[in-house]
PDBQT receptor file of N, H, CA, C and O in Angstrom, charges set to zero:
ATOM      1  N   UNK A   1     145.334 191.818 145.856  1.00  0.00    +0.000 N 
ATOM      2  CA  UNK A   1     146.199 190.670 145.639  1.00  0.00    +0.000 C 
ATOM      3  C   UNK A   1     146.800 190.188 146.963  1.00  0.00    +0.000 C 
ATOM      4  O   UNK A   1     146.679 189.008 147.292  1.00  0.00    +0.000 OA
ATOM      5  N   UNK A   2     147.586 191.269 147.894  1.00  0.00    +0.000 N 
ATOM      6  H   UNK A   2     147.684 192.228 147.626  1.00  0.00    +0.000 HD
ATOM      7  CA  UNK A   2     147.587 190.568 148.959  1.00  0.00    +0.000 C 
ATOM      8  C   UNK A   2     147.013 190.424 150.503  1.00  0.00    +0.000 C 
ATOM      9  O   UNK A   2     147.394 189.964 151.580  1.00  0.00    +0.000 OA
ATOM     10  N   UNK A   3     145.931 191.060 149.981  1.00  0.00    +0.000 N 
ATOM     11  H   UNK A   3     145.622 191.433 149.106  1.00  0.00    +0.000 HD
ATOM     12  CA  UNK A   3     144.533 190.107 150.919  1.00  0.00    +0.000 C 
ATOM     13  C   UNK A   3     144.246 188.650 150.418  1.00  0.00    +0.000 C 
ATOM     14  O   UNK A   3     144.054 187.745 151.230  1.00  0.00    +0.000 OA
ATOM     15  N   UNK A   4     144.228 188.492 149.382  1.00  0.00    +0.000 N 
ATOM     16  H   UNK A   4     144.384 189.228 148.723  1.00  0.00    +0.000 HD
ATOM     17  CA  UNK A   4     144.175 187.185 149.031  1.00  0.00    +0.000 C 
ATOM     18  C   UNK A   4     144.889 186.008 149.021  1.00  0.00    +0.000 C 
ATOM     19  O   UNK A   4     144.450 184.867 149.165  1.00  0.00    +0.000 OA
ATOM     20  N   UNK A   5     146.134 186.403 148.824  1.00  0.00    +0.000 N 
ATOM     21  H   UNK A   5     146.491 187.329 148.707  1.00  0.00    +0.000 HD
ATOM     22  CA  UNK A   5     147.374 185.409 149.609  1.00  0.00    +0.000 C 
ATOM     23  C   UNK A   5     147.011 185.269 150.616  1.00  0.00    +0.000 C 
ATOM     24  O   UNK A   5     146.597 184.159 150.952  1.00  0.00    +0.000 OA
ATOM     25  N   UNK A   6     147.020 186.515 151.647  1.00  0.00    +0.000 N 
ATOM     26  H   UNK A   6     147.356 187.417 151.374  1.00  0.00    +0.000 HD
ATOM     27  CA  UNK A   6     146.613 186.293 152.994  1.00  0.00    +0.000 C 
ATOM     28  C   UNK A   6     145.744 185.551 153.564  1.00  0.00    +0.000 C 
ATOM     29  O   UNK A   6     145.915 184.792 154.517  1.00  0.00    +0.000 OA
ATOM     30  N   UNK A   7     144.624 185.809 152.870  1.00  0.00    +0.000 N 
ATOM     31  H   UNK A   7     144.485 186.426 152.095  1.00  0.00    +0.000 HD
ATOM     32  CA  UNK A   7     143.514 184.673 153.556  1.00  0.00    +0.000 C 
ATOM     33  C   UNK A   7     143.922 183.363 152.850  1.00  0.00    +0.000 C 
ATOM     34  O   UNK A   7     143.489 182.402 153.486  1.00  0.00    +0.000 OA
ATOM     35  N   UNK A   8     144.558 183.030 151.834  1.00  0.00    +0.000 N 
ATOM     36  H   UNK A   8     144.910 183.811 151.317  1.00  0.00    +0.000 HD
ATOM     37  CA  UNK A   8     144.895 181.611 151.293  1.00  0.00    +0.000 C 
ATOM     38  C   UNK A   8     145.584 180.929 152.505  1.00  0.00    +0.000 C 
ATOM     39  O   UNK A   8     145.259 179.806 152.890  1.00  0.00    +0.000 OA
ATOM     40  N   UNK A   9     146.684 181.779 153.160  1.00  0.00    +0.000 N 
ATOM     41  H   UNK A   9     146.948 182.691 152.847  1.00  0.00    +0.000 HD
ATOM     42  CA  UNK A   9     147.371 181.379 153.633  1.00  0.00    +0.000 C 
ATOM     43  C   UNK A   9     146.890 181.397 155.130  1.00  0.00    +0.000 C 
ATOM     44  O   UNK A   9     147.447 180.518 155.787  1.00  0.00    +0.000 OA
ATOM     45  N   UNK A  10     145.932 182.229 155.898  1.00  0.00    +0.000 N 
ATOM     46  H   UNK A  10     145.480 182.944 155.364  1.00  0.00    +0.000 HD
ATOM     47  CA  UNK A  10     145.609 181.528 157.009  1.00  0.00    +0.000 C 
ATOM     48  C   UNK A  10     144.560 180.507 156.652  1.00  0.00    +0.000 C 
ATOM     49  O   UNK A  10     144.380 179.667 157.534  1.00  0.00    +0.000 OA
ATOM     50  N   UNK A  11     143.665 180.353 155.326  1.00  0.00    +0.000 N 
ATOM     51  H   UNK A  11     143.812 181.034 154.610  1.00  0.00    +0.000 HD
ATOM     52  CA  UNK A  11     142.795 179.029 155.737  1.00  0.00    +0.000 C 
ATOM     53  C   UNK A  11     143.928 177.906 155.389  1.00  0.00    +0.000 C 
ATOM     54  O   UNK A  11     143.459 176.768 155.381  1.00  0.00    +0.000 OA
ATOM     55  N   UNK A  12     145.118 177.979 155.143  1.00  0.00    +0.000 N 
ATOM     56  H   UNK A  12     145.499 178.903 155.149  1.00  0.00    +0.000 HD
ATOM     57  CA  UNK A  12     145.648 176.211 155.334  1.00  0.00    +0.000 C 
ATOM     58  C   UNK A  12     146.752 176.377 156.791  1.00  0.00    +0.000 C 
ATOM     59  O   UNK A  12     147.383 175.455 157.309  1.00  0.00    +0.000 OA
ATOM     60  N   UNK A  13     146.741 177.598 157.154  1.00  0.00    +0.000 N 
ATOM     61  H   UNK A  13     146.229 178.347 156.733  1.00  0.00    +0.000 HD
ATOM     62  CA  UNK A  13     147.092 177.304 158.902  1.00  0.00    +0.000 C 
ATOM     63  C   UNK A  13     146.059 176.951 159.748  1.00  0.00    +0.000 C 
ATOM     64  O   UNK A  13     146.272 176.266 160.748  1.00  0.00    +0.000 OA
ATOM     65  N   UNK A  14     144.859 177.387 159.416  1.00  0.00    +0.000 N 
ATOM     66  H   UNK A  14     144.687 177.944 158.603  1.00  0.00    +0.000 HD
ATOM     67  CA  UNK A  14     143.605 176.694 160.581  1.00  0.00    +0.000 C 
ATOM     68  C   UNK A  14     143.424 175.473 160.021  1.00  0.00    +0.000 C 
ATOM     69  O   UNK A  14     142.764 174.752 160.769  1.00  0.00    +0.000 OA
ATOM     70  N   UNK A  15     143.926 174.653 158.429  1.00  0.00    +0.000 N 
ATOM     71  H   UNK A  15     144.462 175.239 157.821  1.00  0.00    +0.000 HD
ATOM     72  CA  UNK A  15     143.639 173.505 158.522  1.00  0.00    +0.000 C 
ATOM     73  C   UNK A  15     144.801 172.576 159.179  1.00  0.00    +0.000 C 
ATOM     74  O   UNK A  15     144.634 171.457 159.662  1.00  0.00    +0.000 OA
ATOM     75  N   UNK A  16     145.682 173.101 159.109  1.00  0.00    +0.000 N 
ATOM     76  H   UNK A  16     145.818 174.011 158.716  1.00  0.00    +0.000 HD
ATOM     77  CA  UNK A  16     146.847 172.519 159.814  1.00  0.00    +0.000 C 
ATOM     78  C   UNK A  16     146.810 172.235 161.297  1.00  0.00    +0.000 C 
ATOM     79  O   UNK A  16     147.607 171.550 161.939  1.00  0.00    +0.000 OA
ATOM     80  N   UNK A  17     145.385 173.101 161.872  1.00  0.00    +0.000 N 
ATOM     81  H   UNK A  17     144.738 173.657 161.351  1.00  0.00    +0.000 HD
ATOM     82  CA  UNK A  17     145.790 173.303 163.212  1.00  0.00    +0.000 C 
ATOM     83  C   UNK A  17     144.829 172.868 163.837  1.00  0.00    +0.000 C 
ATOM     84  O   UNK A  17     144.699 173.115 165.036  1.00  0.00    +0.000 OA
ATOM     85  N   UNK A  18     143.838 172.029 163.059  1.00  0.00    +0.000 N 
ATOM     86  H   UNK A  18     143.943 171.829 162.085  1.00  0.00    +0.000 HD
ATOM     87  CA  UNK A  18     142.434 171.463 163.338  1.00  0.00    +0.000 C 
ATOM     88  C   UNK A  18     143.247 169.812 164.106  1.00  0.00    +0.000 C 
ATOM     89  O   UNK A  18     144.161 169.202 163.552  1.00  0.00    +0.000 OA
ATOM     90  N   UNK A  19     142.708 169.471 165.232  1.00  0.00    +0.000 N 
ATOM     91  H   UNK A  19     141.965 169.966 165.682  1.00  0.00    +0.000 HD
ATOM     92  CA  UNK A  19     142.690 168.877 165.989  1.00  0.00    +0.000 C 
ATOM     93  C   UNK A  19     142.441 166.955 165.698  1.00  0.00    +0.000 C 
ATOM     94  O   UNK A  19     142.668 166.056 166.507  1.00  0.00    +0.000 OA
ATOM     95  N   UNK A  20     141.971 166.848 164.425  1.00  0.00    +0.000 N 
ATOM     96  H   UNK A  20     141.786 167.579 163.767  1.00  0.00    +0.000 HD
ATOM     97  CA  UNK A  20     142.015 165.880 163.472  1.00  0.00    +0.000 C 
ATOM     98  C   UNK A  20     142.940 165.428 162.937  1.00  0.00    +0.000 C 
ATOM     99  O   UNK A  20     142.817 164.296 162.468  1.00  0.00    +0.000 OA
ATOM    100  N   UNK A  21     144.395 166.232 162.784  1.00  0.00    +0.000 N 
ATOM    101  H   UNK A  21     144.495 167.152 163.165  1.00  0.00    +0.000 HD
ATOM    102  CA  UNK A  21     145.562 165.441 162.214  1.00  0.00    +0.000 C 
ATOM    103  C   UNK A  21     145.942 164.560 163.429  1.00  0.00    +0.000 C 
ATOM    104  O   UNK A  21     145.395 164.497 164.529  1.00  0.00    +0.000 OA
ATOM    105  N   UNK A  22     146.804 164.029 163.045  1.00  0.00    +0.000 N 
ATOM    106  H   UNK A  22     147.249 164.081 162.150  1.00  0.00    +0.000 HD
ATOM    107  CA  UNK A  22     147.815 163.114 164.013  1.00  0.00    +0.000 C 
ATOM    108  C   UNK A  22     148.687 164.305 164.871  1.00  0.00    +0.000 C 
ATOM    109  O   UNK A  22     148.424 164.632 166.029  1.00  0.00    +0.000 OA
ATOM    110  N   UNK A  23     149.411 164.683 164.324  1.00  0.00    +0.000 N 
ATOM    111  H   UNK A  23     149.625 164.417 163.384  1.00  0.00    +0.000 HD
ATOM    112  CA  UNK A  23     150.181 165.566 164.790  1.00  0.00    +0.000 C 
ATOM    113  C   UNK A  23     150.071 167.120 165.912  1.00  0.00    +0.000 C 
ATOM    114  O   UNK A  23     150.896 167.780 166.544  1.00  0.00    +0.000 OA
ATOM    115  N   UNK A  24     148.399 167.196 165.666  1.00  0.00    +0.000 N 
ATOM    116  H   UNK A  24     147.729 166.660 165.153  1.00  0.00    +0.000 HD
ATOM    117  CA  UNK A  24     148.204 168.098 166.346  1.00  0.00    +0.000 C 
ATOM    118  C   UNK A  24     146.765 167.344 167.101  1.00  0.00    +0.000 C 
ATOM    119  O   UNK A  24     145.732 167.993 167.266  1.00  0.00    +0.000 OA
ATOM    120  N   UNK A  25     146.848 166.441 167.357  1.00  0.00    +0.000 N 
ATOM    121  H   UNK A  25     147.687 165.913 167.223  1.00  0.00    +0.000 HD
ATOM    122  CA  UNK A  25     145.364 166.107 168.527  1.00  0.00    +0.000 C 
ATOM    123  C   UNK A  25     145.765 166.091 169.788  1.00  0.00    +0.000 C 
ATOM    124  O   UNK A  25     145.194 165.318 170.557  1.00  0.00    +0.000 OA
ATOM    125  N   UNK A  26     146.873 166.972 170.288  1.00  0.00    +0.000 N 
ATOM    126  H   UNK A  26     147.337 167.600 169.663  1.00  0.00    +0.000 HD
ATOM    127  CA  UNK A  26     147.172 166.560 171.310  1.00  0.00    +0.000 C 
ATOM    128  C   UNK A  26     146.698 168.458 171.675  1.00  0.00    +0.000 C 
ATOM    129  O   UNK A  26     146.311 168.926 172.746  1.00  0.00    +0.000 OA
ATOM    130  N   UNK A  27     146.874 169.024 170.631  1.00  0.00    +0.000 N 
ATOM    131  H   UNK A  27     147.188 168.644 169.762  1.00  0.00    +0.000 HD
ATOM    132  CA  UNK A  27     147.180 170.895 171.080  1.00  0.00    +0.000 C 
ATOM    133  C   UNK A  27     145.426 171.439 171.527  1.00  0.00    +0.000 C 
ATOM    134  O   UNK A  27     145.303 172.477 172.177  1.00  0.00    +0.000 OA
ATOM    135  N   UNK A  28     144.275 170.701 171.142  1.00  0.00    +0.000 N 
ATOM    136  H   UNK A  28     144.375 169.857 170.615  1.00  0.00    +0.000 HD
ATOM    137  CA  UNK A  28     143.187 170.658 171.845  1.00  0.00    +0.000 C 
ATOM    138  C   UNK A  28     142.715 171.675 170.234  1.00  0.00    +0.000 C 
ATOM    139  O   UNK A  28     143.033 171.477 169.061  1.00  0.00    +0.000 OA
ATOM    140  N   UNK A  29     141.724 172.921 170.969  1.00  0.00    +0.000 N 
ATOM    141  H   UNK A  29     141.466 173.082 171.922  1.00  0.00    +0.000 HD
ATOM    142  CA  UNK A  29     141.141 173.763 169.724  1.00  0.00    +0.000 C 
ATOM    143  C   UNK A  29     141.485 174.813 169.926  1.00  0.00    +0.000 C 
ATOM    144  O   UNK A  29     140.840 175.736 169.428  1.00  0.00    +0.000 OA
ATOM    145  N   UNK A  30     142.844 175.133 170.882  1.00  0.00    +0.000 N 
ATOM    146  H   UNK A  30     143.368 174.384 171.287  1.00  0.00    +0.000 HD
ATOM    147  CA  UNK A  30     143.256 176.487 170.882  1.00  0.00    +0.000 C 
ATOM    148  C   UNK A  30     143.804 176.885 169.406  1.00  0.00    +0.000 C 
ATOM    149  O   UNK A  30     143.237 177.711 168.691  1.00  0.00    +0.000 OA
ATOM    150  N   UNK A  31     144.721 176.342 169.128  1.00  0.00    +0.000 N 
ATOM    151  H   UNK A  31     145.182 175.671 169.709  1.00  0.00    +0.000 HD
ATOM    152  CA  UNK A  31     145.606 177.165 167.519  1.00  0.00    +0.000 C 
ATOM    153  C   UNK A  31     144.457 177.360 166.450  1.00  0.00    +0.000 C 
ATOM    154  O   UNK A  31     144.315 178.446 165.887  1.00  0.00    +0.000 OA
ATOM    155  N   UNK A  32     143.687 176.337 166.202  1.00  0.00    +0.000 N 
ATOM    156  H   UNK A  32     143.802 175.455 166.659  1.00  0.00    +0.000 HD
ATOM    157  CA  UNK A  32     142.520 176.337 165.166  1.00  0.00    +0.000 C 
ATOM    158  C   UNK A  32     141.766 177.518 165.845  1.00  0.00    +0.000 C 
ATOM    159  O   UNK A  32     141.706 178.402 164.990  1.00  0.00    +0.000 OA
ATOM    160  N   UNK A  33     141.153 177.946 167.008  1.00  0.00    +0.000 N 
ATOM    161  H   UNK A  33     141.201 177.229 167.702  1.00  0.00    +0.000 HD
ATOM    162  CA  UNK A  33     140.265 178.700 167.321  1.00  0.00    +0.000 C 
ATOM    163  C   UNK A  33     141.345 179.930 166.820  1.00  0.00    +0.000 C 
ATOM    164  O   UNK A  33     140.983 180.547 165.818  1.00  0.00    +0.000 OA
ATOM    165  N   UNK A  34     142.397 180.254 167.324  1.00  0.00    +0.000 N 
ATOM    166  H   UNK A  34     142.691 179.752 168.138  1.00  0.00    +0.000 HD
ATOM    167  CA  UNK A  34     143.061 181.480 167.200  1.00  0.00    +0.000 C 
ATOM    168  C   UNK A  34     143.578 181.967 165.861  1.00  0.00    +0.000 C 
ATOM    169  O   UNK A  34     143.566 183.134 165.468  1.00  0.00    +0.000 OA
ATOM    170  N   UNK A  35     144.160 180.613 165.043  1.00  0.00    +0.000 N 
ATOM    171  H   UNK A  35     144.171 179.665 165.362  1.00  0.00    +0.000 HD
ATOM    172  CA  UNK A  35     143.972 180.972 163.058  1.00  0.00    +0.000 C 
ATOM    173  C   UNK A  35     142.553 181.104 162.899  1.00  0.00    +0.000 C 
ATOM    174  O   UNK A  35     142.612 181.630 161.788  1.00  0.00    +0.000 OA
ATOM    175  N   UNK A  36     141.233 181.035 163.154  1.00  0.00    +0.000 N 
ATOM    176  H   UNK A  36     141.185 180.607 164.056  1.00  0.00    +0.000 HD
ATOM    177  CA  UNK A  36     140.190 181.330 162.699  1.00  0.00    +0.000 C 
ATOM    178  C   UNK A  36     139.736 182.425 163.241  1.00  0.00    +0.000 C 
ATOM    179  O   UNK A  36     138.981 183.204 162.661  1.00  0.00    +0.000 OA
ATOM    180  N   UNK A  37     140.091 182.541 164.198  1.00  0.00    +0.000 N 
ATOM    181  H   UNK A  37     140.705 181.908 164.670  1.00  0.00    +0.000 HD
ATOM    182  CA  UNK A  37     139.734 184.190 164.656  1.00  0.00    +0.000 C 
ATOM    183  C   UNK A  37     140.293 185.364 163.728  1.00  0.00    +0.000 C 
ATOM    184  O   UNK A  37     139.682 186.244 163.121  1.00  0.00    +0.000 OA
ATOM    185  N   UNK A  38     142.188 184.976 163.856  1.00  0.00    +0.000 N 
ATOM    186  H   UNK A  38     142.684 184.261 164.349  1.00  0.00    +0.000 HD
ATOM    187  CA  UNK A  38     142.569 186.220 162.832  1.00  0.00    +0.000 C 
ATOM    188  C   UNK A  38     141.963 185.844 161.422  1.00  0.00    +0.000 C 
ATOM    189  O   UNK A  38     141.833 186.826 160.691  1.00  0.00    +0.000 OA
ATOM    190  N   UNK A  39     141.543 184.578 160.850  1.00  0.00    +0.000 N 
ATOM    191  H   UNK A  39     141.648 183.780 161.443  1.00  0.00    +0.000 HD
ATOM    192  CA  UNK A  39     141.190 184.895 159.583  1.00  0.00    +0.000 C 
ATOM    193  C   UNK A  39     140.169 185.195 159.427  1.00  0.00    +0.000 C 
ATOM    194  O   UNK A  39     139.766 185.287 158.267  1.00  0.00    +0.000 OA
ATOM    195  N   UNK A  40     138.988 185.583 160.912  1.00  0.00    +0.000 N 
ATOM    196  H   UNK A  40     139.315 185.509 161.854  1.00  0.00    +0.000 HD
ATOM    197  CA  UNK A  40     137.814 186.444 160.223  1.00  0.00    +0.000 C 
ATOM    198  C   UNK A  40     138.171 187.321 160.146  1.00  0.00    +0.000 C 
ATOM    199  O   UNK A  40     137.930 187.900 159.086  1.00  0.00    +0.000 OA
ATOM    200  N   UNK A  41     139.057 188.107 161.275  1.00  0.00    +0.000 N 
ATOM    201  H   UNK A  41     139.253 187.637 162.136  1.00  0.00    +0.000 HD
ATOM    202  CA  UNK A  41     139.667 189.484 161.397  1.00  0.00    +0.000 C 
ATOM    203  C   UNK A  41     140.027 190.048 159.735  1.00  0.00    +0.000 C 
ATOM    204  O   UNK A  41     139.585 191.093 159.257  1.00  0.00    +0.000 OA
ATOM    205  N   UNK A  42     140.945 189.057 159.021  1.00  0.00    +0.000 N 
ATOM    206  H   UNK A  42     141.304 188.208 159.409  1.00  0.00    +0.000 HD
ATOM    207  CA  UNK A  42     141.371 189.450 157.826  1.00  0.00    +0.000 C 
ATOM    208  C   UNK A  42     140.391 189.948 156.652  1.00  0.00    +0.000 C 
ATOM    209  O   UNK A  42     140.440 190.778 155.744  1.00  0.00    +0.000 OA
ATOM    210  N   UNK A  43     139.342 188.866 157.222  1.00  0.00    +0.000 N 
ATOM    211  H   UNK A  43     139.302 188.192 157.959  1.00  0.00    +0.000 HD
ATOM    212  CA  UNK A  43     138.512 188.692 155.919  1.00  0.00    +0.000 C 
ATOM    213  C   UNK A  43     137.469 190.340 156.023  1.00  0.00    +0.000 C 
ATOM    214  O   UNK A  43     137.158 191.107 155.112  1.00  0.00    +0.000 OA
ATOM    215  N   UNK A  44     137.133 190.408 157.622  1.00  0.00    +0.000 N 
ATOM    216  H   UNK A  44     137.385 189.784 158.362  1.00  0.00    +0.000 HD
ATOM    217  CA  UNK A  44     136.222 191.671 157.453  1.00  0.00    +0.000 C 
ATOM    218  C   UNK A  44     137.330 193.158 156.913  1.00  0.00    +0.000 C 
ATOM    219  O   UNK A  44     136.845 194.140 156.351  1.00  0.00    +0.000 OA
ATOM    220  N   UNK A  45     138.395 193.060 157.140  1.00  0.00    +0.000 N 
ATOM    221  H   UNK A  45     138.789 192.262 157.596  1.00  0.00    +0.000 HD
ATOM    222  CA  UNK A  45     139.588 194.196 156.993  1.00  0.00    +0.000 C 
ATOM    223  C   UNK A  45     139.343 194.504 155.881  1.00  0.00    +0.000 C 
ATOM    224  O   UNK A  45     139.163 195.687 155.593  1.00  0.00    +0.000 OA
ATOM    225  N   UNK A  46     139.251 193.216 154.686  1.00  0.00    +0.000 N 
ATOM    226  H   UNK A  46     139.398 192.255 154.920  1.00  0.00    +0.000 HD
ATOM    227  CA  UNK A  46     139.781 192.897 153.384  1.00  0.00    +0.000 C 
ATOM    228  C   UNK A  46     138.461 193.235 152.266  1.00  0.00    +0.000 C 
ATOM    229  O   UNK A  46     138.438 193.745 151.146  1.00  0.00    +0.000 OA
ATOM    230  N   UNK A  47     137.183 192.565 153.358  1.00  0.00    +0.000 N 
ATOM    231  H   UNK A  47     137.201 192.150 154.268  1.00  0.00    +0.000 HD
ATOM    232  CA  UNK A  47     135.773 193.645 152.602  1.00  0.00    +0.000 C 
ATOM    233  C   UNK A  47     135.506 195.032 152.658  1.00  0.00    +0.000 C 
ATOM    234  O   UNK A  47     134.852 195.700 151.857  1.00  0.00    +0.000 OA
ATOM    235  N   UNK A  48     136.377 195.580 154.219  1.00  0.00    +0.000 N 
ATOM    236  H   UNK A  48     136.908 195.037 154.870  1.00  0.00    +0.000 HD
ATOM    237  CA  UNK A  48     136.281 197.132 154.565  1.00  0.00    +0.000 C 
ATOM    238  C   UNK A  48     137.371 197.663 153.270  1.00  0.00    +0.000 C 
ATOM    239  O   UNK A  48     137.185 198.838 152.954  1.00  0.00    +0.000 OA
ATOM    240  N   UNK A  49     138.103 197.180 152.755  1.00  0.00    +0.000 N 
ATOM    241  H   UNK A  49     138.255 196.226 153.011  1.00  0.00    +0.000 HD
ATOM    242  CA  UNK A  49     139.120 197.657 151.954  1.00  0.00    +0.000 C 
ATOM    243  C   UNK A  49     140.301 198.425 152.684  1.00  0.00    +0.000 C 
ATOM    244  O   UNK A  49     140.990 199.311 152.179  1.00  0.00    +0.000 OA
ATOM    245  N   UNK A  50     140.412 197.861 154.110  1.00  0.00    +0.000 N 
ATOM    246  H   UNK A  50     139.852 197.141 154.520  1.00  0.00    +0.000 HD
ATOM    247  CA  UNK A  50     141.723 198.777 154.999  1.00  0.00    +0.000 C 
ATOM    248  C   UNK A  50     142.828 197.331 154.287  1.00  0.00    +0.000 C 
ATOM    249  O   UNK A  50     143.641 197.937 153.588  1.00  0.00    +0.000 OA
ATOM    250  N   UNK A  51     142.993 196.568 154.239  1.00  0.00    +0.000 N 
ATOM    251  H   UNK A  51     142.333 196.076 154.807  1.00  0.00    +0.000 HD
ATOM    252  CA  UNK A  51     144.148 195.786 153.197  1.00  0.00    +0.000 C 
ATOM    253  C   UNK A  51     144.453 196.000 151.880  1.00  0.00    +0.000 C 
ATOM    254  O   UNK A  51     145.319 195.321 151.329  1.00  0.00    +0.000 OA
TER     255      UNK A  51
């Protein structure tokens, strides 16, 4: 259950942080690269069953 929040909740921070809003085309593809990094991190944790 909360692996799954978890990853809910970083895929709408990497969408938040995608370079396409208004608000963030200025921050380039660092934040999006770095929420998508930890949310593979999460996701392989969460198939190993260490979450």
């Amino acid at each position: 259950m909360l692996s799954t929040v978890l990853i809910v909740i970083l895929i709408l921070m990497l969408l938040g942080a995608l370079p396409t809003w208004g608000y963030s085309s200025g921050w380039g593809y660092g934040p999006g690269g770095i929420v998508g990094t930890i949310l593979v991190i999460v996701v392989v944790l969460a198939l190993l069953g260490r979450i």
